[in-house]
N, C-alpha and C positions, 0 to 999 in steps of 0.2 A: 464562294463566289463563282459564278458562271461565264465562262468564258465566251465573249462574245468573238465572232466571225465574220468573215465579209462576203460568206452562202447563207443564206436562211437555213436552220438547223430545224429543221419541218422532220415531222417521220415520212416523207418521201426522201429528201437529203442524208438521212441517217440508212433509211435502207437501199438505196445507192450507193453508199459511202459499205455498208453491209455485203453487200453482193459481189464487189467489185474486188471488194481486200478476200473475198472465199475464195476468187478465183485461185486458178496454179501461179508459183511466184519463182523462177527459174532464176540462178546465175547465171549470165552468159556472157561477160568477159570479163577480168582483172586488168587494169592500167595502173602499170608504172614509173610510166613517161607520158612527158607531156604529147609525144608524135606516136602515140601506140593508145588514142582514144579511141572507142565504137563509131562507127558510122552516125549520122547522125539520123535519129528516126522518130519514135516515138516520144511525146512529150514526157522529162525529165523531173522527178522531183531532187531533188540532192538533201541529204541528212548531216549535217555537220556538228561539232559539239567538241570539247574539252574529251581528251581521255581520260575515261571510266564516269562518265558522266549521264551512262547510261542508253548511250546510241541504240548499241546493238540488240539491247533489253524490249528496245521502244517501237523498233524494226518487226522483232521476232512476235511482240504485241500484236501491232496492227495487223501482220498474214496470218494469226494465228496457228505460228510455227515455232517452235522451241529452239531450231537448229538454225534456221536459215543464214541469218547473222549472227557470225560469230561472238558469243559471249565468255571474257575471259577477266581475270582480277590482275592480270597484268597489263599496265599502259599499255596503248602503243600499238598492240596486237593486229589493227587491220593494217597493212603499209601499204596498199595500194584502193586505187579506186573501183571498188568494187559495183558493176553494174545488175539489177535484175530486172526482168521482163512479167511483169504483174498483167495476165491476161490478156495478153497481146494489145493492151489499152495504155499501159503508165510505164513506166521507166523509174524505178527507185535507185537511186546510186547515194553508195555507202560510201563517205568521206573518210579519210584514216584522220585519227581524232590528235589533235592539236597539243603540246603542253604535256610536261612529262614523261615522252615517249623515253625508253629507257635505248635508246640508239644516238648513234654516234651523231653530232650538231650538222657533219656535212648531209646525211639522210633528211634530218629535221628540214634544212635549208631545200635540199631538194622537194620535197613533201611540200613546201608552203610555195614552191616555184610552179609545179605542177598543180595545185589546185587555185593558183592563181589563173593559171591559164587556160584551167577547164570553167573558171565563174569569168572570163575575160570573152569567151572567143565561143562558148556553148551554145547556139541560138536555137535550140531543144529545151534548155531548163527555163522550166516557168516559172519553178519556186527556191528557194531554199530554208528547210525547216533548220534551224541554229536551235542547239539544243544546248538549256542554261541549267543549270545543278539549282533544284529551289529550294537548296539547304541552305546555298552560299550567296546567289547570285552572281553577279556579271564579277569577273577575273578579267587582269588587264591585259593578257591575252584572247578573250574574249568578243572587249571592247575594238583590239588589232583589228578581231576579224570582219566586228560589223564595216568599222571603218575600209576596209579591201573591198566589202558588199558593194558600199555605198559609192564607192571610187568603181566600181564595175558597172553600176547599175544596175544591181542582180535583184530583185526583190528575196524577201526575206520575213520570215516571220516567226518571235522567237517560242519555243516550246519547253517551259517549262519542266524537268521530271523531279522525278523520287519525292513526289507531294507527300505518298503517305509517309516519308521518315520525316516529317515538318509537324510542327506543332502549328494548330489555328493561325494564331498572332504572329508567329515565324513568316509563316507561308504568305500572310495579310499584305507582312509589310515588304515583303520580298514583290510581292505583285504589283505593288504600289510604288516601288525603285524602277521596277522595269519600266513600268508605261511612262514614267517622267522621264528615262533615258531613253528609249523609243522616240518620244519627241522630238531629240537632235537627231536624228540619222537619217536623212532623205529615203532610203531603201526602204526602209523597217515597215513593215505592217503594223498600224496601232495597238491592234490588237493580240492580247496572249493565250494561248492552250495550255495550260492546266494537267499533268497526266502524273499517272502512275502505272507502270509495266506490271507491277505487282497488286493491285487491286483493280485497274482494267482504267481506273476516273481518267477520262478526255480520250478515252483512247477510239469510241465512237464519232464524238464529236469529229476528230483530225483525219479520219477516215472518210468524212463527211465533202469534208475540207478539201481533201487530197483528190477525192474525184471528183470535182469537179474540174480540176484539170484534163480528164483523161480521156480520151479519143471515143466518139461514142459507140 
């Protein structure tokens, strides 16, 4: 199934989407409060997703960087809001991921206060890519999160990973749960991307996708 977009996915928009993610991809700051955010500057993508759901995998994919974002088999690993500076055009900020963090509930509580307040108060992020496991689909902490989206007004758009651990029929009917719940959620983009970090599938597409946000 091919994932449709709301860019024309032309090979001018895939080599845009190409040129833009070669560029250099820098960290340049760590937020762990909500009053210790970046200035506000270039437009914003944000990555958010269930721990070990694949984030950091999905991240390190698109710059074509093995290191960039941290990849770890334990929860929980990113705890703060990690910002980068993608070619002095885009802004990717790496969300610490949701559900299972192996840290203490008062952390947890803090974590979901502070990216409340960065999807509340952000007027930089354009997007937020919600990254759903399409072994499992939506988790009801997942579901929390659109529901905070949608109460922010944050657009959103969910991104499917680890397609290639799915069987055909698995992944079919997983794709076909999401767009019926897409449905309810005012925020959500209709439509879903498709990927896998490990065989590269949607990862041109979302790159396509992503710059078109980005400063020309």
């Amino acid at each position: 199934m091919t994932p449709s977009a709301d860019v024309p996915l032309d090979a001018q928009s895939i080599e845009r989407g190409r040129y833009l993610f070669a560029q250099s991809c820098d960290f340049f700051w760590g937020a762990e409060r909500e009053d210790n955010l970046p200035p506000i500057g270039l437009p914003e993508i944000a990555f958010a997703g269930r721990s070990n759901v694949g984030k950091s995998s999905l991240v390190n994919a698109l710059t074509g960087r093995k290191t960039l974002a941290r990849v770890s088999h334990t929860p929980g690993r990113t705890q703060q809001l990690n910002f980068f500076n993608l070619g002095q055009r885009l802004t990717l900020v790496d969300l610490p991921g949701y559900g299972h963090a192996q840290v203490s509930k008062k952390k947890v509580v803090g974590w979901h206060q502070m990216i409340g307040a960065y999807l509340r108060g952000r007027v930089s992020l354009q997007r937020v890519c919600l990254l759903i496991d399409g072994r499992h689909g939506f988790k009801e902490n997942d579901i929390a999160v659109m529901e905070m989206l949608d109460t922010a007004a944050v657009s959103y758009q969910v991104i499917l990973t680890k397609a290639d651990d799915c069987k055909n029929e698995q992944l079919d009917q997983i794709i076909l749960e999401t767009t019926l719940r897409l449905k309810k959620h005012a925020a959500a983009f209709p439509e879903i991307v498709v990927t896998s970090s490990r065989s590269g599938r949607g990862v041109e597409d979302l790159r396509a996708l992503l710059a078109s946000f980005a400063n020309p």
